[in-house]
C-alpha positions in Angstrom: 75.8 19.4 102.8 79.4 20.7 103.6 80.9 23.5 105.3 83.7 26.1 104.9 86.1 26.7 107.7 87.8 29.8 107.5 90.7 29.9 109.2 91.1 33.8 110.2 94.0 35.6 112.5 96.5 38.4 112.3 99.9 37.7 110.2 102.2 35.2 111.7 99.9 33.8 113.9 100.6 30.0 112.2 97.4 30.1 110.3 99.4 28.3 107.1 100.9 25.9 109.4 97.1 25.2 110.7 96.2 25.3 107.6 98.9 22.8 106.2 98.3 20.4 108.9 94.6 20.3 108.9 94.4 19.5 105.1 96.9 16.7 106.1 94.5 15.2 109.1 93.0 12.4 107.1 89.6 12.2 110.0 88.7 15.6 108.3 89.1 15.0 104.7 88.9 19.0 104.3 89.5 20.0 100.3 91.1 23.7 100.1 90.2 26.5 98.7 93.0 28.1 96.7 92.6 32.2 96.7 94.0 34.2 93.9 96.4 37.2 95.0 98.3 40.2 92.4 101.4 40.3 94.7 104.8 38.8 93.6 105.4 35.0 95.2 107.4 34.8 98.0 110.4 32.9 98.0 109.3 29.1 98.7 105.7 29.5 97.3 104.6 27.6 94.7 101.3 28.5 92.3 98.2 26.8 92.9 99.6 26.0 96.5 99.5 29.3 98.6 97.8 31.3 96.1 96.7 31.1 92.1 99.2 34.0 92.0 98.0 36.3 88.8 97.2 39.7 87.4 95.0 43.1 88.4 94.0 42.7 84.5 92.9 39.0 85.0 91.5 39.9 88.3 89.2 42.4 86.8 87.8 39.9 83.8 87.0 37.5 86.8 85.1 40.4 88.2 83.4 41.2 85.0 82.2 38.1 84.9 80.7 38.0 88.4 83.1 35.5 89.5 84.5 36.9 92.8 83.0 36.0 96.0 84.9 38.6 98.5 87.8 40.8 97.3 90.4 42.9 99.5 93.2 45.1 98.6 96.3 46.3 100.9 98.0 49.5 99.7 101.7 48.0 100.5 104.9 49.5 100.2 105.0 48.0 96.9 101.6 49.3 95.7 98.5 48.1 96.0 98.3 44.2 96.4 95.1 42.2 95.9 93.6 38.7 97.6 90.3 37.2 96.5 88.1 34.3 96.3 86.4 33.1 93.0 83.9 30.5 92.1 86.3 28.7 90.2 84.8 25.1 89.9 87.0 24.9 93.5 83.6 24.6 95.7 81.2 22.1 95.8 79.1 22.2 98.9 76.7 19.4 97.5 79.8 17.0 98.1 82.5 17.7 100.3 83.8 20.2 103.6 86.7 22.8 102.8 89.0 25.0 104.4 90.2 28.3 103.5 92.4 30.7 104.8 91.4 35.0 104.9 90.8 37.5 106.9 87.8 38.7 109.1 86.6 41.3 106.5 86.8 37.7 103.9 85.6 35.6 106.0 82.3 37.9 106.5 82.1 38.3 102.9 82.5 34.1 102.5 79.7 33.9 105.3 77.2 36.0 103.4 78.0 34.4 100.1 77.4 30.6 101.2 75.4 31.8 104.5 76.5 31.5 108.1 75.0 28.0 108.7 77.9 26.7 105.8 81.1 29.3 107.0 82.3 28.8 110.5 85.2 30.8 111.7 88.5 29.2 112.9 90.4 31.9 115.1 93.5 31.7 115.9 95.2 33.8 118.2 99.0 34.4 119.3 100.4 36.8 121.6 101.7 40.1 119.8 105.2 39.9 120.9 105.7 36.5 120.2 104.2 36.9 116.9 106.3 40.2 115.9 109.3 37.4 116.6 107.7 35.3 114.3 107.2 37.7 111.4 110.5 38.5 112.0 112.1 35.1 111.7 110.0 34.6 108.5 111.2 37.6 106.9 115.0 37.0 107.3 114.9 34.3 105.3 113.6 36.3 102.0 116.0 36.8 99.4 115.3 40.9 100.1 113.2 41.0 103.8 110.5 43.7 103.3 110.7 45.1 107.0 108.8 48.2 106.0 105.9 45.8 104.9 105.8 43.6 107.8 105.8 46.9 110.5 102.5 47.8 108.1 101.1 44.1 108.7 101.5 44.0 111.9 100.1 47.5 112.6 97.0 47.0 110.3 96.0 43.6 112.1 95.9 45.4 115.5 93.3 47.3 113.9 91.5 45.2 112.0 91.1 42.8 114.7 90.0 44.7 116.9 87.6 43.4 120.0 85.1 45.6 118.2 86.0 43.9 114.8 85.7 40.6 116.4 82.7 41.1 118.0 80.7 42.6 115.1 82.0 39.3 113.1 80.3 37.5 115.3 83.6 35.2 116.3 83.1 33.9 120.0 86.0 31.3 119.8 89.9 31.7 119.7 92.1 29.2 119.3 95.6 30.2 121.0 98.5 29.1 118.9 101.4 29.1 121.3 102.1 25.6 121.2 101.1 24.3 118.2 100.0 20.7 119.0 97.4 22.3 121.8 96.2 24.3 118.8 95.7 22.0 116.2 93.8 19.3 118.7 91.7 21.9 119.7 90.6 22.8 116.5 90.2 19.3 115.2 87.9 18.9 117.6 86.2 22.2 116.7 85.9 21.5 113.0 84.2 17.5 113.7 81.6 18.6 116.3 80.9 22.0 113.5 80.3 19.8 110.4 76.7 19.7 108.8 
């Protein structure tokens, strides 16, 4: 039987780069889980890759059909954006260990779908002010920086992982992400001694 690692944390905290690197690591042989979003793609994303990037209308066939596993929106600056997981022929338990990237309201929702002995969290953690720098960095190099959107972000994760948050999740283990090589060992080593 195989396992989902969800790799949680608050924006720019390197979860893609984590997320990149352990798909690479060929000791895990983790498959990924692609998630679906309605928001625009972002200059150097690529469909199928970051996200199945699609439409509200498709979303809500998918959902008619009892398809999606967890589902969050974000009322942006630009409207209302959504993210969700679908059964998709993507997940096969019976055969292989995956990864995905989401959020702590997701990854609760993934946990209760496939149950908490097949969805182990990955945390990862990074220091506010470093990763405000981050976000920053990242959003000078769009072709029009949404500034307004990454203040909203930033301000929603503080709430949304909250120690409270956190705690009712049931996470117990953070991985810090200031130096990324620490990080990835670290969670290696968290996802091999985790597997079914």
């Amino acid at each position: 039987m195989g396992s989902v690692f969800c790799i949680i944390g608050k924006s720019s905290s390197g979860k893609d780069t984590i997320y990149k690197r352990l798909l690479e690591n060929p000791v895990l042989c983790l498959k990924r889980i692609v998630l679906y979003t309605t928001r625009p793609i972002r200059a150097g994303e690529q469909e199928g890759v970051e996200y199945h990037f699609t439409s509200a209308d498709v979303m809500g066939q998918m959902e008619q059909e009892g398809r999606i596993i967890e589902c969050r929106s974000y009322n942006t600056v630009y409207g209302v954006w959504y993210y969700f997981m679908a059964m998709d022929h993507q997940i096969n338990l019976d055969e292989s260990d995956y990864l995905v990237i989401g959020t702590l309201e997701s990854y609760t929702k993934i946990r209760d779908y496939f149950g908490r002995d097949k969805v182990k969290p990955v945390y990862i953690d990074l220091e506010d002010g470093e990763r405000l720098t981050r976000a920053l960095a990242r959003e000078k190099k769009q072709k029009q920086p949404g500034y307004e959107e990454m203040c909203r972000r930033y301000l929603a994760d503080v709430r949304d992982f909250s120690r409270e948050n956190l705690d009712k999740a049931g996470i117990t283990v953070k991985f810090d992400n200031y130096n990324l090589k620490n990080c990835l060992d670290e969670v290696t080593d968290y996802i091999i001694s985790n597997r079914k």
